[in-house]
N, C-alpha and C positions, 0 to 999 in steps of 0.2 A: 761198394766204393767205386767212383768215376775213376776212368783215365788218367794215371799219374803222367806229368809230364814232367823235365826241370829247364829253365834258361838260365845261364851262367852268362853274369853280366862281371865288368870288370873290378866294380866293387864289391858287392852282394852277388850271392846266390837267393834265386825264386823255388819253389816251391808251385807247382800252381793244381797239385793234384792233392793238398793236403786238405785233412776236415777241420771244422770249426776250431775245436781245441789247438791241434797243432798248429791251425793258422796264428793261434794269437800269439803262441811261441815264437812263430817267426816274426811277428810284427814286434814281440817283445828283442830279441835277439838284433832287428834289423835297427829297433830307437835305441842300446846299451852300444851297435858300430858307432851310429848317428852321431850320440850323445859323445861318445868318446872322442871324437875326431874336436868336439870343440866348438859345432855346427851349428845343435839346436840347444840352447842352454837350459828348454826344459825335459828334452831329451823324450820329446813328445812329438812322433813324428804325423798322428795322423790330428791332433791338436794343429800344429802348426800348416797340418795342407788345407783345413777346414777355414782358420784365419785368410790363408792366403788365398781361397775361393770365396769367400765373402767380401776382403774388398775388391776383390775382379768385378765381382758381380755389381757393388756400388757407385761403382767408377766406372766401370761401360752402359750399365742400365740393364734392367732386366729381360728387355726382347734380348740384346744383344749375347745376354751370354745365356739364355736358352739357346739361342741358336749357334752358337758357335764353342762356346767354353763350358757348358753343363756335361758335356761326354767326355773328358780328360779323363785319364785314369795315371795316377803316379802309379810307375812300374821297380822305379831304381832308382839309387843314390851311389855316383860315382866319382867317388873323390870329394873336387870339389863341384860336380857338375848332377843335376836335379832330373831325370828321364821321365818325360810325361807323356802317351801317347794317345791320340784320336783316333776312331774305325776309317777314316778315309783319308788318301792323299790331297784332297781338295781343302777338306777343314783343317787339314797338317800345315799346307804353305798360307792357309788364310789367316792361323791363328799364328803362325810364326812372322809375317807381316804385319798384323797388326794388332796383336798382342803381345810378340815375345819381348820387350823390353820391358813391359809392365808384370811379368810373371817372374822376370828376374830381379825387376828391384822389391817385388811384394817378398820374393824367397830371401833376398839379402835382408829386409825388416827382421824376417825370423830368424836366420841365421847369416851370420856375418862370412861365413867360408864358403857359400856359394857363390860363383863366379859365373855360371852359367845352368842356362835350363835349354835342354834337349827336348825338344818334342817332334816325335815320331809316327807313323803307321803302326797300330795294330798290329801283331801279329798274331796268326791263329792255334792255339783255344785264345778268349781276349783275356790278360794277365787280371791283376787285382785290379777290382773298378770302383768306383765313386760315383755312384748315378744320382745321389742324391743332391738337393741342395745342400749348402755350407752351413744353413744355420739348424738345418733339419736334422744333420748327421751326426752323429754322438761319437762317430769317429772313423778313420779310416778300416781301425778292425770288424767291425761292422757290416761293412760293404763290401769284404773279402770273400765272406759267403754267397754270394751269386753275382754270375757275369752281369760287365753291363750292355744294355741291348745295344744294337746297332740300328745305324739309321734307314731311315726311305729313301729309297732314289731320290737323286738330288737335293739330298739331306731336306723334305719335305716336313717330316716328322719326328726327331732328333729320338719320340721316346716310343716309336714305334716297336714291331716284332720285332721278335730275337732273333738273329743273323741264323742262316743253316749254313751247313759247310757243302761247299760245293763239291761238286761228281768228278772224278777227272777224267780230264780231258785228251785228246789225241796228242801226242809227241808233236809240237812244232807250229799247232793253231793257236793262236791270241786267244786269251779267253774276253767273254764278255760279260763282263764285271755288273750284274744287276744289281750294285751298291751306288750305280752315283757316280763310275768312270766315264760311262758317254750319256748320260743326262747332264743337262745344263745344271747349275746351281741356280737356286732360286733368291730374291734380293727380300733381306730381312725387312724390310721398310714398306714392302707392298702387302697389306694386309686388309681388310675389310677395317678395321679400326681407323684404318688412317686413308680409308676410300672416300673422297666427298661426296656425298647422294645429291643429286636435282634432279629434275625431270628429264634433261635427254639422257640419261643413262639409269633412273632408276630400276626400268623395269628388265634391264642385265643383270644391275645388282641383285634386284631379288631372282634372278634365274642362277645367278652364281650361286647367290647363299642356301638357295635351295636343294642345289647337286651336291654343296659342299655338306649340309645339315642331314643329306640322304641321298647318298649316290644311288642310281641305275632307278631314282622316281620313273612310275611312267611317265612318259610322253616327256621326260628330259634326258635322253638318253638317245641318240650325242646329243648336247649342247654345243649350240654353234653361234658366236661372238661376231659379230663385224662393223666396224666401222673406219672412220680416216685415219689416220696417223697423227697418235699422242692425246689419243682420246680415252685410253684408260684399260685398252683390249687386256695386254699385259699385266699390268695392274689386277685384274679380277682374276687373271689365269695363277697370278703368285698366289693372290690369297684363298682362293680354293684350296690349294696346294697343299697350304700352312694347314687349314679349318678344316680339310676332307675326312679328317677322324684317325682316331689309333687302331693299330692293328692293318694299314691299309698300303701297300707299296704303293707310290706316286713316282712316275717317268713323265718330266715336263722337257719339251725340248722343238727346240724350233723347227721347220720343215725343212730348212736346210741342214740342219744337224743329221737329222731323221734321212734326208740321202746320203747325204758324205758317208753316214756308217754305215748305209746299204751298202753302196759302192765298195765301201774297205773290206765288209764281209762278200764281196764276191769274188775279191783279189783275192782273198787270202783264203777261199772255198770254207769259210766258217759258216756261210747264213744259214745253215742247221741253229748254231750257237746263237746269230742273231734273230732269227723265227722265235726260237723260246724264250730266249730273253725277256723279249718284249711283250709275249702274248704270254707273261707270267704273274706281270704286273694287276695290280689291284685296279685303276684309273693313267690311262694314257692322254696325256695336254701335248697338243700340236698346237705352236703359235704358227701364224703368218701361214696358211698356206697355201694361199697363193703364189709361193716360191715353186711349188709341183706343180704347173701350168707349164706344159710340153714336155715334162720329163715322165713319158708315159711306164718306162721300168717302175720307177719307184711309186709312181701311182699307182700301178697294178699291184705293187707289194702293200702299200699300204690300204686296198681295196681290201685283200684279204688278212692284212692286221686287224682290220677294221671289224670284219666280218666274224672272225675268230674271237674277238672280246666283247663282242653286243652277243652273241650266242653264250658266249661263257658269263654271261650277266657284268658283265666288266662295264665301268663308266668309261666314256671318250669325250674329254671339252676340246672343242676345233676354235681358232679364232682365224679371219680375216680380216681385209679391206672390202668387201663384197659381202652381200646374200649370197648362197648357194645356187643359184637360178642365175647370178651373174657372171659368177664365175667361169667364163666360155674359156675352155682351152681344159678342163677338166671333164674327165670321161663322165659320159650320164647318168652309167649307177653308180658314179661314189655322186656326184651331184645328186641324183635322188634321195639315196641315202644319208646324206650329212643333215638337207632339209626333213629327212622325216622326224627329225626329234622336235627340240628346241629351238628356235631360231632367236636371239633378242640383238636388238640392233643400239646404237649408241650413236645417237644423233651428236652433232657437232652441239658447245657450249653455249650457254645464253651467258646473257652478261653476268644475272645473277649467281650463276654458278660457279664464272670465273671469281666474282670476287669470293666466295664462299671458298674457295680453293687458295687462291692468295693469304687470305685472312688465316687458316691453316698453314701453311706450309710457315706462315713470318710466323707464327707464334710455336710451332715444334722450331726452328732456329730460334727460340726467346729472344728478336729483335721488335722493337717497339718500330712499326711503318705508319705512316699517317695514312688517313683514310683516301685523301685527295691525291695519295700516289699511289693505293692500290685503285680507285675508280679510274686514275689515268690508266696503269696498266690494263685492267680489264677493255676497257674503250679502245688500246691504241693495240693491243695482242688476239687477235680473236681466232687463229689459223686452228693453236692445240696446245693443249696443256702442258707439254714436254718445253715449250719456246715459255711461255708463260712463267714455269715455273725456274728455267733456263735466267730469264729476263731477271725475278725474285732476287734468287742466290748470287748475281751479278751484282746488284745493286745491295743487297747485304755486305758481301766480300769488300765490296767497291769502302762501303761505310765502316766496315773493322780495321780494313788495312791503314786506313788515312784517321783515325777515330773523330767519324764526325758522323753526324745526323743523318737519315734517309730522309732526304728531300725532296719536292719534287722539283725544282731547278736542276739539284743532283743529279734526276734520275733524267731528267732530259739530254743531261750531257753525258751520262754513259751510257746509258740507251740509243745513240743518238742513229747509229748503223742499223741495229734492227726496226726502230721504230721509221725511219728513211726507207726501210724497205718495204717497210705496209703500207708505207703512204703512196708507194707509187704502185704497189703490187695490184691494183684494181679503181678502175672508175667507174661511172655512173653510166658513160658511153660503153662500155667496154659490158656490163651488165647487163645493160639493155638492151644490146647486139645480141651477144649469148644467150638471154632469156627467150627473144623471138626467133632464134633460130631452133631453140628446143624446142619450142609451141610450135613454130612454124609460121608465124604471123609476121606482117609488117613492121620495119622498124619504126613507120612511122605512127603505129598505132598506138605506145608507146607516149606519145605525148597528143592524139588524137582526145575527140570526148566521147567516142564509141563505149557501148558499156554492156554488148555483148557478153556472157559469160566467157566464153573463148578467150575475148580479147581482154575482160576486166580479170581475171584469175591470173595468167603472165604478169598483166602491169601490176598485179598486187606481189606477185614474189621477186620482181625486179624491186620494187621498192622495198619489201622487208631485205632482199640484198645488199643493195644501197644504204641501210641501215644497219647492218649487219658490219658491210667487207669496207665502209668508207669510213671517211671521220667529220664528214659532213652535215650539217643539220639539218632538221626538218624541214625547215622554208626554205633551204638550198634546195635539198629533193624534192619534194612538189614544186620548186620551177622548170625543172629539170623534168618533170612529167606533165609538162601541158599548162603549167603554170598553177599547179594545185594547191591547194590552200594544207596545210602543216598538218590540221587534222585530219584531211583523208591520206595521210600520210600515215597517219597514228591510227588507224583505222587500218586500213591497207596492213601494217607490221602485227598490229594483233590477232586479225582474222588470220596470216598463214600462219601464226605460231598455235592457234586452237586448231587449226585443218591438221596440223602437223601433231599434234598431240591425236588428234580424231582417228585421224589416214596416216597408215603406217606408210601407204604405199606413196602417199601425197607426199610423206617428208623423207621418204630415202630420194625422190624426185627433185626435192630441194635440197635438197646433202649434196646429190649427185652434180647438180649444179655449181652448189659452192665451192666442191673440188676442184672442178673445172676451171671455176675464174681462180681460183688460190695457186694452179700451177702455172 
């Protein structure tokens, strides 16, 4: 027989070292308090928690309370007040923000003398749990017989390993919490389900889903993400996260996070503690990091995080704004080394993407948009999808608050700031300038009739830019290039878009570009 322990709470006494049979004794014992007090009228107390996690679940939707509400465990009934606890402080203040009103009037349904529901941390051994779903579970006596697991780092995998109890520690050093206290939280909404695939990002998606389907594959280990801002970097690093499998600890966290706790673990002479920590984990996610460019300590530290978890067959996905080869201001061998795995890039959005994207995002908000305002959006937003889908929910809110229709008049007029500011953000002069200054050619060649390779390959990605970054028409730009007739305008925009599909190296050139004129 396991470790007896007991917790004496203010209403009930626990039990948490008892076996099967005397469990149900207690559960029998804790429904005859229950029931007497007048609480639950059918004096059914794991009946009644099962109800009240079923409509949680129908009324938030089911990603939501996988990831947030499927780990509760009722621990106590005190008084008049319900004690429910979660394994981490993070999902304690998230479900108490935006759940706990709904958990207390679903307990007040069941019983009328509930006034409040408590929900707390875990405390260790983890008391009676409920790991099941609401409609699966035949009752709380049930689920008394074994703990329930605890999550991945940054609650990745909610039904991951069973928690170990940790070593103790020196008298007076922080410990560091490999549950999920200095990893990020990850957002339930980014998922590969809800990732829209086209072409400038397909072939990330399938590098994601492939690390995510089998981590430490050859030759995708690290995986290394880059592209501009709001193109989806993050986005694929959440849903790895979610998808990378059970049994698998996940520490996802941004490069600045990843110094700040260096930093605090050298103040506080713990980075023993943070050394293992992190080189314990199953798969390490660095967003953004290009944040370590001149901060050579934590480069160095993270060279040999690095080092330590590609030897111990450990996955690593890195994302930036850069290739690894661009990234100047980072030391050589962590640049050689990020490029030796994986490398996929995520080219900026084509149109049809964007709307493919819009068309999503209006129809998970169930708002009916008319087509000729999402082709306007797509047309008039083309920088990155964060603005894009920024721009959407603006124009939804815009149409619930006032209850009226999404229009495109509508969307003209609350639009009216960001869409002012694309419109001046780049001309046709202003493209054409920057284009020959990359190549190195003439401005005036540009609208010359030269047709040089040299000279014809720039004037063809000034115009698919032109096309791209204005709101201009075809026989506007071909006057604007020497007076060219629309189709070798349309000509011009499809050959860089197949060069760019072709040459990877051709279209980070034009990426590179478009950055350029977009700041």
């Amino acid at each position: 027989m396991g470790r007896r322990e007991k917790r004496t709470r203010s209403g009930l006494t626990f039990d948490f070292g008892l076996n099967s049979t005397d469990r149900q004794g207690q559960l029998h014992r804790m429904d005859q308090e229950f029931s007497g007090s007048g609480v639950t009228p059918s004096g059914k107390i794991a009946e009644a928690w099962a109800r009240v996690r079923g409509r949680l679940k129908t009324d938030v939707g089911d990603v939501a309370y996988r990831t947030w509400l499927k780990q509760m465990t009722l621990v106590a009934i005190e008084g008049d007040e319900v004690v429910i606890v979660l394994p981490t402080r993070f999902m304690r203040d998230w479900v108490r923000q935006h759940y706990g009103d709904k958990l207390r009037l679903f307990w007040q349904a069941e019983n009328i003398g509930v006034r409040r529901v408590d929900v707390r941390v875990a405390p260790e051994p983890r008391p009676l749990s409920d790991d099941d779903e609401a409609e699966d579970a035949p009752g709380l006596a049930q689920s008394l017989s074994s703990p329930a697991p605890a999550p991945v780092m940054a609650e990745a995998r909610p039904e991951a390993r069973p928690e170990t109890r940790a070593e103790p520690r020196a008298e007076g050093r922080p410990a560091m919490d490999p549950r999920g206290e200095w990893a990020a939280p990850l957002d339930a909404r980014f998922t590969f389900d809800s990732f829209v695939v086209g072409k400038p990002n397909e072939f990330a998606y399938a590098c994601a889903r492939r690390v995510a389907e089998h981590p430490n594959s050859p030759g995708f280990n690290p995986l290394f993400l880059y592209g501009g801002v709001g193109l989806g970097k993050t986005h694929l690093m959440h849903a790895v996260a979610w998808s990378i499998g059970e049994g698998r600890t996940v520490a996802y966290m941004s490069a600045e996070k990843f110094m700040y706790r260096f930093i605090a673990a050298l103040r506080s002479q713990s980075t023993m503690e943070f050394k293992e920590s992190l080189r314990s984990v199953d798969v390490l996610m660095i967003d953004d990091l290009q944040f370590l460019i001149g901060k050579d300590n934590t480069q160095e530290e993270f060279f040999h995080t690095f080092n330590a978890l590609i030897d111990a067959g450990k996955q690593i996905v890195v994302s930036a704004d850069k290739s690894p080869s661009d990234l100047s201001g980072l030391e050589d061998r962590l640049r050689t080394r990020l490029g030796c795995g994986m490398v996929a890039d995520i080219h900026a959005t084509t149109y049809e993407l964007r709307i493919s994207i819009l068309q999503a995002k209006a129809s998970q908000a169930g708002v009916a948009v008319p087509p000729k305002v999402l082709e306007f959006l797509a047309h008039k937003i083309t920088s990155n999808v964060r603005e894009l889908e920024g721009a959407l929910n603006r124009l939804i809110a815009h149409a619930n608050l006032f209850g009226r229709p999404v229009t495109l008049e509508g969307a003209q007029e609350v639009l009216h700031d960001i869409l002012r500011a694309h419109d001046r953000r780049v001309t046709i002069e202003e493209i054409q300038r920057k284009v020959a200054e990359h190549y190195n050619i003439r401005l005036t060649d540009m609208s010359s009739a030269r047709r040089a390779r040299n000279v014809a390959r720039p004037r063809q990605v000034a115009m698919y830019l032109a096309k791209q970054l204005t709101s201009r028409s075809l026989p506007e730009i071909g006057r604007r290039f020497g007076n060219r007739d629309h189709t070798t305008v349309m000509h011009a925009v499809s050959r860089v878009a197949e060069l760019m599909q072709a040459d990877s190296a051709f279209a980070e050139d034009v990426e590179l570009l478009r950055r350029m004129l977009e700041t």
